[in-house]
C-alpha positions as CSV (number, residue, x, y, z in Angstrom):
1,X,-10.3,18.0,4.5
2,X,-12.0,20.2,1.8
3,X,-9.6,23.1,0.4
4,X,-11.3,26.9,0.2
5,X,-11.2,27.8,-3.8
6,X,-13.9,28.8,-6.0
7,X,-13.8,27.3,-9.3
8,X,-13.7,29.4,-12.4
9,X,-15.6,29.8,-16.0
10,X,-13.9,29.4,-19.1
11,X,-15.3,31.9,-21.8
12,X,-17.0,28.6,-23.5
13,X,-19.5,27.7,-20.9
14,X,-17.1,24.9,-19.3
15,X,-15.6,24.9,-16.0
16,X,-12.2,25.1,-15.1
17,X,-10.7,23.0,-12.3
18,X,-9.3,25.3,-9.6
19,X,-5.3,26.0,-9.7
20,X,-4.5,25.3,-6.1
21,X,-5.6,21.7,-7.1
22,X,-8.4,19.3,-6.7
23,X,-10.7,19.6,-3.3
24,X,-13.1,17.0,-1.4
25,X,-16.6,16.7,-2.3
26,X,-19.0,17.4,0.1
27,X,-20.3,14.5,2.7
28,X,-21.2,11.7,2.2
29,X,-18.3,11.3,-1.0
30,X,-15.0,12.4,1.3
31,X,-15.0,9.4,3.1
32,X,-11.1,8.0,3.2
33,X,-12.7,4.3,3.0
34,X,-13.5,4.8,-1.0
35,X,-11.8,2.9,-3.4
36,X,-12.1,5.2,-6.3
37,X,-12.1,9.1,-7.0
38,X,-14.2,10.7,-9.8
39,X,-13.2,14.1,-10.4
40,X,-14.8,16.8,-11.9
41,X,-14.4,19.1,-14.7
42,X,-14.1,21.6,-12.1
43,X,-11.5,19.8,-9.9
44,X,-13.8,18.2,-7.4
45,X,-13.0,14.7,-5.9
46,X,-15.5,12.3,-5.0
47,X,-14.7,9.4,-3.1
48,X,-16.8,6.3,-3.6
49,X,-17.8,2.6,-3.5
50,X,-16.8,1.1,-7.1
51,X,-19.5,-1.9,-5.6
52,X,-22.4,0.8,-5.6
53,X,-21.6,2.4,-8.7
54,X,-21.5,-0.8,-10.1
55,X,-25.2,-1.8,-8.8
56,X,-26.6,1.1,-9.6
57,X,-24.9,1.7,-13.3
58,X,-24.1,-0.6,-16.3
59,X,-22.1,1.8,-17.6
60,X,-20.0,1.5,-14.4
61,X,-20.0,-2.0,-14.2
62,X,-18.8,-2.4,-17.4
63,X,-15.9,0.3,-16.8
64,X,-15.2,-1.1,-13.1
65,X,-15.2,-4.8,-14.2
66,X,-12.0,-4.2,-16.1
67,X,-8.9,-6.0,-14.7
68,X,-7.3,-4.3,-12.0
69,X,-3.4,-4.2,-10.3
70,X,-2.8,-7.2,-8.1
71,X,-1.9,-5.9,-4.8
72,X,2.1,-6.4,-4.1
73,X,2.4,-6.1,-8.2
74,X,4.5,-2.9,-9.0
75,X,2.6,-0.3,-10.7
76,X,3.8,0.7,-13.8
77,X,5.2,4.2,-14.0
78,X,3.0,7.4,-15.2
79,X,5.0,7.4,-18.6
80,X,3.6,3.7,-19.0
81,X,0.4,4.5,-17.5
82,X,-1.4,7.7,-17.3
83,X,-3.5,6.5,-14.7
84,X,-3.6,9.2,-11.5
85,X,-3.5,8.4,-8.4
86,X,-5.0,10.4,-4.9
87,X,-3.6,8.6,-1.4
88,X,-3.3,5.6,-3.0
89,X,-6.9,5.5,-5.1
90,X,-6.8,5.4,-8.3
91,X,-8.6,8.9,-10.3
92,X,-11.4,8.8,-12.8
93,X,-11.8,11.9,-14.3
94,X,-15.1,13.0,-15.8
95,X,-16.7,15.7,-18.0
96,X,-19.7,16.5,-15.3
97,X,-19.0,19.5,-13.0
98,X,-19.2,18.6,-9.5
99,X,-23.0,20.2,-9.3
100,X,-24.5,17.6,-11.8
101,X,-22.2,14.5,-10.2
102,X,-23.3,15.6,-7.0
103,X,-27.2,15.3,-7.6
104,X,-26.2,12.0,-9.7
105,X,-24.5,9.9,-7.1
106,X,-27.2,10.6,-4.7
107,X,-29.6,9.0,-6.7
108,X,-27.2,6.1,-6.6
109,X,-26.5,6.1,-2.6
110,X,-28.3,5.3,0.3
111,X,-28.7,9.0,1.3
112,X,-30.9,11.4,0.6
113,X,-31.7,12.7,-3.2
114,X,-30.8,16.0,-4.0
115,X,-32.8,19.1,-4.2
116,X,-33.0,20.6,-7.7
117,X,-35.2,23.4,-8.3
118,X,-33.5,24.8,-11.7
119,X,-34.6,23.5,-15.3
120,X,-30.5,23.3,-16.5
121,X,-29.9,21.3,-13.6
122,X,-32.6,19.2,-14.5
123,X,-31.7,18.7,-17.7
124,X,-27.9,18.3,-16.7
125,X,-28.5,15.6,-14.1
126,X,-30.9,13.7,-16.9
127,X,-28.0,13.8,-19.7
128,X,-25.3,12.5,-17.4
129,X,-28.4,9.3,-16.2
130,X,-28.6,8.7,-19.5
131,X,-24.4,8.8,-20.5
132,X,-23.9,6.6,-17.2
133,X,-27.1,4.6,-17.9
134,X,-28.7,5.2,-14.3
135,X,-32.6,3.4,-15.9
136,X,-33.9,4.3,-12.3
137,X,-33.4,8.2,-12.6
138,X,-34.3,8.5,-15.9
C-alpha cells in the first residue's frame, strides 16, 4: 500500500511532503478500518481509531468530540469546506513529521513503544505529548 518516495528538507529545518503525494504509515497505522488520517508535515498518512486517540488525549477528545457529517447527508463541496478527504476518511493534517507521530501514537496504542535512542527525538516526541496533552508520556 505504501508508495517508494523519500521525503525532502526545506532549507529551514522543516520537512517537505513528497510530490508524488502522500504515502501509508508503517504497521500498525495503514489499517483500511481507521476512521481518520493524520498526515504529516512530510506527507505521511496515519490511519487510526478517533476512540483511542480520544482515550489516550484530551486534546483529541476535545478536537474529535466536535459534531460530525450525518451519514446519507451530502457533504458540502471543498469550496465550502476545506476539509480533505482519503477513500472516504476524512484528513487531519499536522505539523509533526511522521518520525515524532510515529513514536507518539505508539505510546497511545496497544503495541509496542518505540525505540528512541537520539536526544532530538526525545525532545521532539516530549513537545508534541505535551501540544496533544498525552499526561502518561510526559
Amino acid at each position: 500500500m505504501s508508495r517508494a518516495g523519500a521525503s525532502t528538507s526545506s532549507g529551514s529545518g522543516g520537512h517537505v511532503a513528497d510530490p508524488a503525494g502522500p504515502r501509508d504509515a508503517p504497521p500498525p497505522f495503514n489499517k483500511p478500518s481507521a476512521n481518520l488520517i493524520l498526515r504529516t508535515s512530510d506527507g505521511v498518512d496515519f490511519r487510526v481509531q478517533q476512540a483511542i486517540l480520544m482515550e489516550a488525549s484530551a486534546f483529541f477528545e476535545d478536537m474529535l468530540s466536535l459534531p460530525a457529517a450525518v451519514p446519507g447527508q451530502r457533504r458540502r463541496t471543498r469550496e465550502e469546506d476545506d476539509q480533505e478527504f482519503r477513500d472516504g476518511i476524512p484528513v487531519v493534517p499536522v505539523t509533526e513529521t511522521s518520525q515524532t507521530m510515529n513514536a507518539l501514537l505508539r505510546y497511545c496504542y496497544p503495541v509496542p513503544n518505540p525505540h528512541i535512542t537520539s536526544p532530538s527525538e526525545i525532545c521532539d516526541a516530549l513537545d508534541a505529548s505535551r501540544k496533544y496533552l498525552l499526561e502518561d508520556m510526559i
